[in-house]
PDBQT receptor file of N, H, CA, C and O in Angstrom, charges set to zero:
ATOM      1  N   UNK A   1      -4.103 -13.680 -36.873  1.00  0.00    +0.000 N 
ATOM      2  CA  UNK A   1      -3.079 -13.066 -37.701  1.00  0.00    +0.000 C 
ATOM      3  C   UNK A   1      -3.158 -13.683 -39.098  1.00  0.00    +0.000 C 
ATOM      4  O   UNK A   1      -3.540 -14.845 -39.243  1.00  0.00    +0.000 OA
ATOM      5  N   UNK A   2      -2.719 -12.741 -40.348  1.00  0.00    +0.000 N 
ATOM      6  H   UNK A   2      -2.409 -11.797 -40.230  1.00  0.00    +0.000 HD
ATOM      7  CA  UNK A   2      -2.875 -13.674 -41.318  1.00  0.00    +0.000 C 
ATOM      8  C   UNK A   2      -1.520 -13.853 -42.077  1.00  0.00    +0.000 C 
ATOM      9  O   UNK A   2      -0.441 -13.302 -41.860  1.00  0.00    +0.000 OA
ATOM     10  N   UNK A   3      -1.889 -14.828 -43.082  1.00  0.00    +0.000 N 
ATOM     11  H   UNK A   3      -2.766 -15.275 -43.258  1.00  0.00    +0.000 HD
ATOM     12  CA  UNK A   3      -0.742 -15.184 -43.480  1.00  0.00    +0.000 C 
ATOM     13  C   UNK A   3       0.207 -14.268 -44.026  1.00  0.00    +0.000 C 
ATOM     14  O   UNK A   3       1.370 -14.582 -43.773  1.00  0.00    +0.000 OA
ATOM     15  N   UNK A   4       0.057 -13.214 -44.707  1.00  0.00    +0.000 N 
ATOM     16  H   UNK A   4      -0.888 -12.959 -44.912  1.00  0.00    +0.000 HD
ATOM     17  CA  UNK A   4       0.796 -11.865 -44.462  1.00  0.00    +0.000 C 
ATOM     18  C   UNK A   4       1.261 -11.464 -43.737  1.00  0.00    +0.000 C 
ATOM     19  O   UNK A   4       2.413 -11.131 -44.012  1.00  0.00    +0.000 OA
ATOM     20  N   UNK A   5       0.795 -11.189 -42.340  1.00  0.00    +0.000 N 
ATOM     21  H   UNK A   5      -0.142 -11.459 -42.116  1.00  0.00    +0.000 HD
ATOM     22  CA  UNK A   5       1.575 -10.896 -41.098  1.00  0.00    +0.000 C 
ATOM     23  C   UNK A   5       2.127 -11.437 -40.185  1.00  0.00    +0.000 C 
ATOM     24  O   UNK A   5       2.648 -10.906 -39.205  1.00  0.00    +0.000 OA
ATOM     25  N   UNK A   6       2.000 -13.214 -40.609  1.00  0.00    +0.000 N 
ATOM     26  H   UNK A   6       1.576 -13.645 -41.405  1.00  0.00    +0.000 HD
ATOM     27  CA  UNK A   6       2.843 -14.255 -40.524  1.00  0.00    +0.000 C 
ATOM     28  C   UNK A   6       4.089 -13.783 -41.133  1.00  0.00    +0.000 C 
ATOM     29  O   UNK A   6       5.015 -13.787 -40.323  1.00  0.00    +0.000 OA
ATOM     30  N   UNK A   7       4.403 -13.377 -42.308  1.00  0.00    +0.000 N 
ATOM     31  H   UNK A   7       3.651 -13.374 -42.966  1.00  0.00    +0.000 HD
ATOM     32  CA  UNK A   7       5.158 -13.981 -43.071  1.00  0.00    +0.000 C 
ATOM     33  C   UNK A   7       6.381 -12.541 -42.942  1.00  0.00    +0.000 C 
ATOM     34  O   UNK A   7       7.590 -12.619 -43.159  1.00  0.00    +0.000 OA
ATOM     35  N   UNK A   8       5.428 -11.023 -42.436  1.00  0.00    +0.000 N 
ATOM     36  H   UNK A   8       4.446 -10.960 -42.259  1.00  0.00    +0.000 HD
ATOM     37  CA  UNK A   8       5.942  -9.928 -41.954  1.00  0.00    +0.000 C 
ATOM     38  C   UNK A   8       6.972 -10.220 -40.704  1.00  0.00    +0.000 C 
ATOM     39  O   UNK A   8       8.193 -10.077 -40.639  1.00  0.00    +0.000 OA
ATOM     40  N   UNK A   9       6.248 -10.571 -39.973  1.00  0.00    +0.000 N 
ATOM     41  H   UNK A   9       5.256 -10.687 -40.026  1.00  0.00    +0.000 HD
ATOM     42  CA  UNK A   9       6.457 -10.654 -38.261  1.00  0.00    +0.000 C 
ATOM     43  C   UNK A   9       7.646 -11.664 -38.662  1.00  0.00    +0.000 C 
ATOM     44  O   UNK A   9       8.750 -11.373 -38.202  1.00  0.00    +0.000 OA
ATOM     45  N   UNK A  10       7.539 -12.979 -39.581  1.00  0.00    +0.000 N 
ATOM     46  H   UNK A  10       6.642 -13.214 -39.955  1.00  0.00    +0.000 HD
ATOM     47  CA  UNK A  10       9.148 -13.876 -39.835  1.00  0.00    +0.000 C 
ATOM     48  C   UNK A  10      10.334 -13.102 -39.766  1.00  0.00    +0.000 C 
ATOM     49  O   UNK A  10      11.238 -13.010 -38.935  1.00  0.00    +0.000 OA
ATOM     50  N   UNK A  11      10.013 -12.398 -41.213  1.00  0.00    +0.000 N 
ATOM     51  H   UNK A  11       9.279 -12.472 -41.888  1.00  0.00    +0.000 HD
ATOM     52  CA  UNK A  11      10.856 -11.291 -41.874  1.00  0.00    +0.000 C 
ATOM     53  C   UNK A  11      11.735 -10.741 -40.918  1.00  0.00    +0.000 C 
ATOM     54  O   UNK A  11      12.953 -10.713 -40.744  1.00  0.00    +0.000 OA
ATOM     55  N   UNK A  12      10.459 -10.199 -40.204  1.00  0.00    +0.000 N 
ATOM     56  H   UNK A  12       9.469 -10.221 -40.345  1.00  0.00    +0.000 HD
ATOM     57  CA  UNK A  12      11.833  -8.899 -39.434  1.00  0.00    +0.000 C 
ATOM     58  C   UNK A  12      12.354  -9.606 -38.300  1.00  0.00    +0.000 C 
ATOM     59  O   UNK A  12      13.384  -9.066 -37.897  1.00  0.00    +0.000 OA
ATOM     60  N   UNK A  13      11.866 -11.078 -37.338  1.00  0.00    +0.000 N 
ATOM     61  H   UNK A  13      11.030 -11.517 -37.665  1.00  0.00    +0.000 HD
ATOM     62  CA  UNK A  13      12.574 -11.891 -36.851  1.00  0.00    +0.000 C 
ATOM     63  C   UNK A  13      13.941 -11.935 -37.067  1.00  0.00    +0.000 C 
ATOM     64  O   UNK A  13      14.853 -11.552 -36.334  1.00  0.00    +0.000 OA
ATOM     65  N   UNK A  14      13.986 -12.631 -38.553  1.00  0.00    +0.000 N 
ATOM     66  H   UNK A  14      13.246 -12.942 -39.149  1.00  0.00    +0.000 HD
ATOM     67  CA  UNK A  14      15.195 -13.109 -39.381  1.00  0.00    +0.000 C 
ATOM     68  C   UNK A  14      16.485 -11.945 -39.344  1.00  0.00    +0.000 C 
ATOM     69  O   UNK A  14      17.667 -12.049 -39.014  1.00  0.00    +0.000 OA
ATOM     70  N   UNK A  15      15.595 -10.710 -39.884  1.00  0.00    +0.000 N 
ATOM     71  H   UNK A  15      14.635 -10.626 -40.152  1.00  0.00    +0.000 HD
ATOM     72  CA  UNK A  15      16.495  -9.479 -40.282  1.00  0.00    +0.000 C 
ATOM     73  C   UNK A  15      17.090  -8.791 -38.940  1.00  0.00    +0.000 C 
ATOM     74  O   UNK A  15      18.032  -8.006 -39.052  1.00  0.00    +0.000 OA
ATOM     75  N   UNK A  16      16.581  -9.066 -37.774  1.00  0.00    +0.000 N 
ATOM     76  H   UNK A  16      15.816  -9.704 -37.684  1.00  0.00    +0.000 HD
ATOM     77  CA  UNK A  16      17.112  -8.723 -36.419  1.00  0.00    +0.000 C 
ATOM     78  C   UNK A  16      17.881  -9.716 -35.978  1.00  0.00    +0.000 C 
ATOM     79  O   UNK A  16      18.901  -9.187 -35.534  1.00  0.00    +0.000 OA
ATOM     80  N   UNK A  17      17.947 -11.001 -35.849  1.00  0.00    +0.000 N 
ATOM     81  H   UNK A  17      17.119 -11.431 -36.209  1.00  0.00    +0.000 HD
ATOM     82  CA  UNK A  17      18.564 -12.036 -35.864  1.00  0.00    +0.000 C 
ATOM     83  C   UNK A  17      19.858 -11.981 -36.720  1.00  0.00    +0.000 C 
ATOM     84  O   UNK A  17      20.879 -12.109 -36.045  1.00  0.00    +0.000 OA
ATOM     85  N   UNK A  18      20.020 -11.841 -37.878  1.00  0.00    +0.000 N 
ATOM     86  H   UNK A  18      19.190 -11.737 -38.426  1.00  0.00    +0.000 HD
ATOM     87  CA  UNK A  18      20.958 -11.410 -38.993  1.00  0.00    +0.000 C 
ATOM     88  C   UNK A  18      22.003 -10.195 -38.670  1.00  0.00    +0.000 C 
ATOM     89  O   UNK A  18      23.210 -10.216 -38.911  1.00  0.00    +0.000 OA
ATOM     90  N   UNK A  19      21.298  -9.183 -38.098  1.00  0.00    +0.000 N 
ATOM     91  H   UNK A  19      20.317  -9.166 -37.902  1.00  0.00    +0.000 HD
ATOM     92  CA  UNK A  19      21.419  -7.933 -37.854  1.00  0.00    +0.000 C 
ATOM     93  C   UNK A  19      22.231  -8.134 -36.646  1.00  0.00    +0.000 C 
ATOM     94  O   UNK A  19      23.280  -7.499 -36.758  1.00  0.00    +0.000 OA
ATOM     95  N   UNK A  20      22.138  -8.880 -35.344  1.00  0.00    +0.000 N 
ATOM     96  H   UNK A  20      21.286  -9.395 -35.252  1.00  0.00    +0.000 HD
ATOM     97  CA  UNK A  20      23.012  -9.280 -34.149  1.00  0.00    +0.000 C 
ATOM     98  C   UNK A  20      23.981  -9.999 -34.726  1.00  0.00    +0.000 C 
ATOM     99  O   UNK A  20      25.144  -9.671 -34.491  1.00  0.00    +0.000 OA
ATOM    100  N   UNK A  21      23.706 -11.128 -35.600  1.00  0.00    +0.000 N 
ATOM    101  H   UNK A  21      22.761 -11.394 -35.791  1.00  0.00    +0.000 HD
ATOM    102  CA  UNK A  21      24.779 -12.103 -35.752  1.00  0.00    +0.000 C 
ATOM    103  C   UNK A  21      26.017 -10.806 -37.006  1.00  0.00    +0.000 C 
ATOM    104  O   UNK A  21      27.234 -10.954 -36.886  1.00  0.00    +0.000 OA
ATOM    105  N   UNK A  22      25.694 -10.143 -37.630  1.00  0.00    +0.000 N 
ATOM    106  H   UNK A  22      24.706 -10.023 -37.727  1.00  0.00    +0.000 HD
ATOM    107  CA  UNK A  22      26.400  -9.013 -38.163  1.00  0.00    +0.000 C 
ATOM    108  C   UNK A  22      27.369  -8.428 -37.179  1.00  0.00    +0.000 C 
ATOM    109  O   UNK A  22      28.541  -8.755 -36.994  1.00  0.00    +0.000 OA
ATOM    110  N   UNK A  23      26.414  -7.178 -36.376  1.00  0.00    +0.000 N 
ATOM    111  H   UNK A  23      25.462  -6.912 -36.526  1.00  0.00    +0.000 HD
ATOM    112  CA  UNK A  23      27.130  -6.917 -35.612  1.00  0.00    +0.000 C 
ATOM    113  C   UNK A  23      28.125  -7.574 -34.715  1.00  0.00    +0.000 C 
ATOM    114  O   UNK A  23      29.061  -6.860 -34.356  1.00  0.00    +0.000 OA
ATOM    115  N   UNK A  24      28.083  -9.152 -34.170  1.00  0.00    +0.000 N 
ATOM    116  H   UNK A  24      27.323  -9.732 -34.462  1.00  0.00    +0.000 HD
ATOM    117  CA  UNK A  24      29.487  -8.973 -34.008  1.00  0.00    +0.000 C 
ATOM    118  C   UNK A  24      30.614  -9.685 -34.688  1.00  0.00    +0.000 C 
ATOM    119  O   UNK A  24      31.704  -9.873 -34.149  1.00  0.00    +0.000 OA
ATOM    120  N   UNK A  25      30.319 -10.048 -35.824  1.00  0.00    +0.000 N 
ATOM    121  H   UNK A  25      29.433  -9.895 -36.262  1.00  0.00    +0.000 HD
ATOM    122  CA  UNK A  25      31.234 -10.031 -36.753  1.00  0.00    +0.000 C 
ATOM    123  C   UNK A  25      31.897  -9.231 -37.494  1.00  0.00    +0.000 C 
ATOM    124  O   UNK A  25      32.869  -9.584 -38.162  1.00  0.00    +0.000 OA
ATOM    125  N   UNK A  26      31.396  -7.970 -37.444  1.00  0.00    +0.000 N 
ATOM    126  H   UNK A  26      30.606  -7.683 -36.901  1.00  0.00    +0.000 HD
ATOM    127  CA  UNK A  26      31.965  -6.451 -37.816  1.00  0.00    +0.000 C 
ATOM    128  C   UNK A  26      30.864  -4.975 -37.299  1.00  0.00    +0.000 C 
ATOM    129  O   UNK A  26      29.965  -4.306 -37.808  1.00  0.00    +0.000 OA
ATOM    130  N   UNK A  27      31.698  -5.037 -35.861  1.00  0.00    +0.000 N 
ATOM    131  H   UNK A  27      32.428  -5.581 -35.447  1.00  0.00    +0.000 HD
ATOM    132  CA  UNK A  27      31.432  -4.003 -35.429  1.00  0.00    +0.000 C 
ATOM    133  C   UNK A  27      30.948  -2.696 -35.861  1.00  0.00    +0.000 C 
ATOM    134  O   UNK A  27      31.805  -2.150 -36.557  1.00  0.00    +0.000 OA
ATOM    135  N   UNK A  28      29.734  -1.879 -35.687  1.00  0.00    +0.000 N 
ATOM    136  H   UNK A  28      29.038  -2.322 -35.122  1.00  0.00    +0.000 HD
ATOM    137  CA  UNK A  28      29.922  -0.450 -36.723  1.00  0.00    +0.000 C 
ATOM    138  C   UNK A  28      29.593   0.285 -35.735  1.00  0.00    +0.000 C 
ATOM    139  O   UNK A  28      28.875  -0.027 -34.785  1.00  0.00    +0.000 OA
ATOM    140  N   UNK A  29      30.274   1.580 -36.007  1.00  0.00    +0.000 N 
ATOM    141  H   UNK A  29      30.857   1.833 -36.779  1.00  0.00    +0.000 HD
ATOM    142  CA  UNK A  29      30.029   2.483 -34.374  1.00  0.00    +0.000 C 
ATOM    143  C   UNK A  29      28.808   3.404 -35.262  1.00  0.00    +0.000 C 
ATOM    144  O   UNK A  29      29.177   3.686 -36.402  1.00  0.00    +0.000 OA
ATOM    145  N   UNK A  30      27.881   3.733 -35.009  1.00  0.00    +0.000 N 
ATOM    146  H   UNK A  30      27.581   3.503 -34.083  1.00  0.00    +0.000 HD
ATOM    147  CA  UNK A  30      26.598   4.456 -35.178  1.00  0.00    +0.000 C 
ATOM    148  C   UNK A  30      26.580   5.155 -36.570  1.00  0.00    +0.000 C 
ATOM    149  O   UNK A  30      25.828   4.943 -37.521  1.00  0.00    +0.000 OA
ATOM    150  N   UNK A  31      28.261   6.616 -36.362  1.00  0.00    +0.000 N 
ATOM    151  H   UNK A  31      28.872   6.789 -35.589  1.00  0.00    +0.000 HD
ATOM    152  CA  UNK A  31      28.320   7.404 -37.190  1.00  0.00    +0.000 C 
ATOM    153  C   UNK A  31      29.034   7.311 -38.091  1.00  0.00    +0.000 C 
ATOM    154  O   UNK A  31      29.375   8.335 -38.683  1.00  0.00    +0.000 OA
ATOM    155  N   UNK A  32      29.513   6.003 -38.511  1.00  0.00    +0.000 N 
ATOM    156  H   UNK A  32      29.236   5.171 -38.030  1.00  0.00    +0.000 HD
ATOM    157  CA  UNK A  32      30.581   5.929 -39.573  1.00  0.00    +0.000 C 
ATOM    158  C   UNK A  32      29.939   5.744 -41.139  1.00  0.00    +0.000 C 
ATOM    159  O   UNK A  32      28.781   6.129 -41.304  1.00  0.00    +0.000 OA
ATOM    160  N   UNK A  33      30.428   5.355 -41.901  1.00  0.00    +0.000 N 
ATOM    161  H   UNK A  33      31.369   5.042 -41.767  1.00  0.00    +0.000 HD
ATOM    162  CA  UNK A  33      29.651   5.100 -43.225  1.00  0.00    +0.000 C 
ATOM    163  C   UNK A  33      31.110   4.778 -43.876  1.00  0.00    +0.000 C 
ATOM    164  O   UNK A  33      32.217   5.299 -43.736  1.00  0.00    +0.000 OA
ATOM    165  N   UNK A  34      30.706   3.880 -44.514  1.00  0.00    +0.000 N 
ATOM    166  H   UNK A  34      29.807   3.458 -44.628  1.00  0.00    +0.000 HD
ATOM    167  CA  UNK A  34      31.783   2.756 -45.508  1.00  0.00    +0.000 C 
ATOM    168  C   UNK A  34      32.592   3.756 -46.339  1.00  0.00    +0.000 C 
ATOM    169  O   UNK A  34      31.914   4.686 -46.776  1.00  0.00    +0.000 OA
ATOM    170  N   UNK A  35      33.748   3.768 -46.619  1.00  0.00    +0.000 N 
ATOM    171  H   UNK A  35      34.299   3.013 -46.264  1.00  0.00    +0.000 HD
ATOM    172  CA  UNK A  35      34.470   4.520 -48.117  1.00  0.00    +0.000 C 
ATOM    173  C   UNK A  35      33.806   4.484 -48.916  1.00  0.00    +0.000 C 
ATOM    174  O   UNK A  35      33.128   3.482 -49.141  1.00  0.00    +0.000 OA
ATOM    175  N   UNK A  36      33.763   5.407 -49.534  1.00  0.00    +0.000 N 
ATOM    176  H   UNK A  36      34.314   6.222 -49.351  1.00  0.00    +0.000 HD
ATOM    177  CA  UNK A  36      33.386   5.449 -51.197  1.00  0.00    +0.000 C 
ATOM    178  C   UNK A  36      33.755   4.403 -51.890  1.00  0.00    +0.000 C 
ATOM    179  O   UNK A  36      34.983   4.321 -51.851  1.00  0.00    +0.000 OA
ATOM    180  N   UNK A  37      33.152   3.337 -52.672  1.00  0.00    +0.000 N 
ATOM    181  H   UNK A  37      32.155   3.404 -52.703  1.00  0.00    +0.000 HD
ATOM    182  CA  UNK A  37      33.670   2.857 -53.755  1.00  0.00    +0.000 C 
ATOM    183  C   UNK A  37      34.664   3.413 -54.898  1.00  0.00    +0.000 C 
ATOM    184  O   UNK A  37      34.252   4.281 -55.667  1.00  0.00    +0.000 OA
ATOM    185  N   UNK A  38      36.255   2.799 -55.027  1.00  0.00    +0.000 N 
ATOM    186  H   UNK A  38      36.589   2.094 -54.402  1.00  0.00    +0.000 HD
ATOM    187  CA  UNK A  38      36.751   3.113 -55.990  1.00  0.00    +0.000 C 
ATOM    188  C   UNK A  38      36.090   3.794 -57.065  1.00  0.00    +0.000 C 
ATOM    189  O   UNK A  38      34.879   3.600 -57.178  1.00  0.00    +0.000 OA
ATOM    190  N   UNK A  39      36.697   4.596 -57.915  1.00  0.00    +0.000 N 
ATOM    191  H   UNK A  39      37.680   4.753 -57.823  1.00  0.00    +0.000 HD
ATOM    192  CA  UNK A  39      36.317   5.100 -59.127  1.00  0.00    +0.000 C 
ATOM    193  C   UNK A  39      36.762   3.913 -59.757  1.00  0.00    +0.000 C 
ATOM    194  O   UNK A  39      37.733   3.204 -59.494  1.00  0.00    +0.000 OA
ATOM    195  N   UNK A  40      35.629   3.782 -60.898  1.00  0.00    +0.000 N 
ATOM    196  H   UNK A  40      34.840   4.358 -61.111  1.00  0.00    +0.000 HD
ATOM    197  CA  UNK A  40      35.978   2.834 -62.250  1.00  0.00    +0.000 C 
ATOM    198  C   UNK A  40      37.126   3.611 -62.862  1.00  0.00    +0.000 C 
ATOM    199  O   UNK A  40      37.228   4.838 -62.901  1.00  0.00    +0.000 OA
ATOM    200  N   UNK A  41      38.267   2.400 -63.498  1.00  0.00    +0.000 N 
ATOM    201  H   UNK A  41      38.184   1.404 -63.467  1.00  0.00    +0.000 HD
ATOM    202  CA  UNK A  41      39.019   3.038 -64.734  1.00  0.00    +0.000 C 
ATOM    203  C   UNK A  41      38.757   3.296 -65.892  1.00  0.00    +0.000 C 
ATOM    204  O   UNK A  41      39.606   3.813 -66.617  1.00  0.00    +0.000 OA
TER     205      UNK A  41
């Protein structure tokens, strides 16, 4: 493997790892999507 796909294969480790520790700190059910950001005044 090279050091590129070392450094790939980390990556998405981390970002799945991140991604569990997320989820259960704030639950998201599949189909939702965040509010709109306020309008600026």
């Amino acid at each position: 493997m090279s050091e590129f796909e070392d450094v790939l294969a980390e990556t998405r480790e981390v970002a799945e790892r991140t991604e569990r520790q997320m989820r259960q700190v704030l639950p998201i059910r599949p189909h939702t999507r965040p509010a709109p950001a306020p309008a600026p005044r």
